[in-house]
N, C-alpha and C positions, 0 to 999 in steps of 0.2 A: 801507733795503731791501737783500734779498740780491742779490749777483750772479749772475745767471742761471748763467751758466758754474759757478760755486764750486755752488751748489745741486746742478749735474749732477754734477759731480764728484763730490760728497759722496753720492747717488746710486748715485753705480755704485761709488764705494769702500763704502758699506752693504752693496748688494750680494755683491761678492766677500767681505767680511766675513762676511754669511750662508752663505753657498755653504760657505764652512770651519766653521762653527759646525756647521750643519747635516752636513757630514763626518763632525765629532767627537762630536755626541751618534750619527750612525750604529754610528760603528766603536765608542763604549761601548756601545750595545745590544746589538749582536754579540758583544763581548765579554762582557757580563754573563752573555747569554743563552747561549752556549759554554761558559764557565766552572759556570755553574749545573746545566746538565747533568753536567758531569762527575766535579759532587763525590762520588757515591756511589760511585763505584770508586776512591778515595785513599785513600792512607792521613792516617791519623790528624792527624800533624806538617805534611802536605803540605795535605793539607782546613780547620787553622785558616789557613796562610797565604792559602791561595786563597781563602777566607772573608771575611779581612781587606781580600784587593785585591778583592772584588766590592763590598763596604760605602764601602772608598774611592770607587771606579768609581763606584757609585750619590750619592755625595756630588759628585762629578766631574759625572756627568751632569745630578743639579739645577741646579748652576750654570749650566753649559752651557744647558739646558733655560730659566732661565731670561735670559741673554744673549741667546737665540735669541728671545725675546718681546720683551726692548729692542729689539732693533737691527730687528726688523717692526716694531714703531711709530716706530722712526725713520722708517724709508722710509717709511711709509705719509705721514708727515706732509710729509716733504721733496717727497712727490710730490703733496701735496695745492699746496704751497708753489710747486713748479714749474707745476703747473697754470693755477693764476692769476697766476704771472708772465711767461706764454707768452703767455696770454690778453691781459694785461696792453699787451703787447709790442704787438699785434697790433693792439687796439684805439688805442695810441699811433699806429702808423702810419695806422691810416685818417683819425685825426684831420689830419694833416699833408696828407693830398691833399685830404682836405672842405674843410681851411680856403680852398685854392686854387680854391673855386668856393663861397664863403661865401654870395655874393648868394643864388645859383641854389637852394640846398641848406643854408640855414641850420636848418631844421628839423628833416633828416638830421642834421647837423651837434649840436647841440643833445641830440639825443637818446644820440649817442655817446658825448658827454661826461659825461653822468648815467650812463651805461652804466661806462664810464671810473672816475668817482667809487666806484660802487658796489662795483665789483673794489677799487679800493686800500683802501677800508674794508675789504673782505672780507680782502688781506691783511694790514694792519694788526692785524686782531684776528687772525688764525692767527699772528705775528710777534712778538704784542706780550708783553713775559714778565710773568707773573704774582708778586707783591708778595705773600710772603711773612710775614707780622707776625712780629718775633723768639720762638724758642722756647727752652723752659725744662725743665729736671727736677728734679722737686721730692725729695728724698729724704725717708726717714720722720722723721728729726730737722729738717724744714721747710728743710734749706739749700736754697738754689734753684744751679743749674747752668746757665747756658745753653750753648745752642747753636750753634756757629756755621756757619753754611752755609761759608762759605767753608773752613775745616778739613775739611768734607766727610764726616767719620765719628769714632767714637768706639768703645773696646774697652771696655765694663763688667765687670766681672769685683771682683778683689780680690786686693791686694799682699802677695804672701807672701815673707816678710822673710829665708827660704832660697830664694829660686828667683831666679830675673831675670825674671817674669812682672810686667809695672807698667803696668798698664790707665789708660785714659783718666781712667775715672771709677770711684774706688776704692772698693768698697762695706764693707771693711773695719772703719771707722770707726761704720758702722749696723749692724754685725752681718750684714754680708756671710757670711765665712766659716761662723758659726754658723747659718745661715739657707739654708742648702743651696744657695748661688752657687757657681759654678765658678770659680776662676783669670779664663777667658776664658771668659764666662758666653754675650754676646750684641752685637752690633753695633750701634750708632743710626747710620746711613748718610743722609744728603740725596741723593734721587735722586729724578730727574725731578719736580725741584721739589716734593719732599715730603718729611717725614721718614720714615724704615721703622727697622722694629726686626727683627735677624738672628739666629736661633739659632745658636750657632756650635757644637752639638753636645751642651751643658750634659748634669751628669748626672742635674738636677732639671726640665729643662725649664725653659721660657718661657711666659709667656701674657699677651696683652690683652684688656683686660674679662673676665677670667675664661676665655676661649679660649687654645687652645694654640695653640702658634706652629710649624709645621712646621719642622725643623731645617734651616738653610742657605736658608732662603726667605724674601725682603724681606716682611715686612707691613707696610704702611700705618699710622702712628699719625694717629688724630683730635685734635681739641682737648681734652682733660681725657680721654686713654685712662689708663686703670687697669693696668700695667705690674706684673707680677709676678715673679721671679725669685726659683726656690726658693719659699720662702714669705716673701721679703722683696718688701714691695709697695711700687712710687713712681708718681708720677704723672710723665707728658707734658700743657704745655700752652702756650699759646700767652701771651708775657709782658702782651700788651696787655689782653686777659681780665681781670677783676676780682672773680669767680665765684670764692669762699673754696672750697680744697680740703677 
């Protein structure tokens, strides 16, 4: 179980964490929207640069925008967590002066305790971390690739033999390059216990199941999603599966 105290902490360091996020997607709106007005009295030279830093900005602020939806379900959760372990706390104590008149009030007593019970189930399973099954990418010449959570992310793209661009997982080999991947095509990220796939700008685009993938925004992969880059296609699936691609 967590420690009350570390819980609150973690809390109110979400918190102030929010409080700054929220800052900086403000002052990029402001700025976007400042900047946006003013491009049609520039000049030329001056209008692509200011151009340039609106498209960063708006790259800047997805992030942002989405950091700011993390760290609200953090809180959300850590105060669900605090909740019943106040409760928790609380109902621990009555116990201890019921016991002290057990004859009188065993009934009372009795009933706290199931009361009692029911909360540390309750947080048990808000606590308890969710198992994973190992996951895998299958490229189109059938290698399989796994995943490893603990590494936490992966850069897919393709190794170009003049640059120093050397991606996680080089699509080179299947016809990466030829097949309209980018260098730094797209991200596999484990977050929040899941895997997500990130456009990282590509100039083919992304897509699963045949959907695009907003650029710079985690999506979610399912078990056997249909991962597309360019027009080279691999599968996500989960290694335990036995379901022939």
């Amino acid at each position: 179980m967590s420690d009350r105290a570390s819980v609150e902490k973690e809390i109110n360091d979400t918190r102030k964490s929010i409080g700054l996020v929220e800052r900086d997607v403000r002052q990029l709106r402001e700025w976007i929207s400042a900047n946006e007005r003013g491009l049609n009295g520039m000049q030329e030279a001056l209008r692509r640069i200011t151009e340039e830093g609106i498209s960063k900005a708006r790259s800047d602020l997805t992030q942002r925008e989405s950091e700011l939806q993390r760290l609200r379900g953090v809180l959300a959760f850590n105060e669900r967590v605090l909740g019943v372990t106040v409760e928790m706390e609380r109902k621990q104590h009555d116990i201890v002066n019921l016991e002290r008149e057990q004859e009188r009030i065993i009934v009372l007593l009795e009933r706290n305790r199931t009361e009692l019970n029911q909360l540390k189930m309750a947080y048990d399973e808000l606590t308890r971390p969710t198992i994973l099954p190992p996951c895998e990418i299958v490229l189109p010449n059938n290698q399989r690739i796994p995943l490893d959570a603990g590494k936490g992310e992966y850069v897919v793209g393709w190794r170009d033999a003049a640059g120093d661009a050397v991606p996680d997982i080089d699509l080179h080999p299947v016809g990466g390059s030829t097949s309209g991947v980018s260098r730094r095509h797209a991200l596999l990220r484990f977050l929040s216990n899941q895997w997500t796939i990130t456009d990282l700008g590509s100039t083919n685009g992304s897509f699963v199941n045949d959907v695009p993938v907003a650029p710079h925004t985690p999506t979610a992969l399912a078990d056997k999603s249909r991962i597309r880059l360019g027009s080279l296609q691999m599968f996500f699936r989960y290694i335990t599966q036995t379901t022939r691609l």
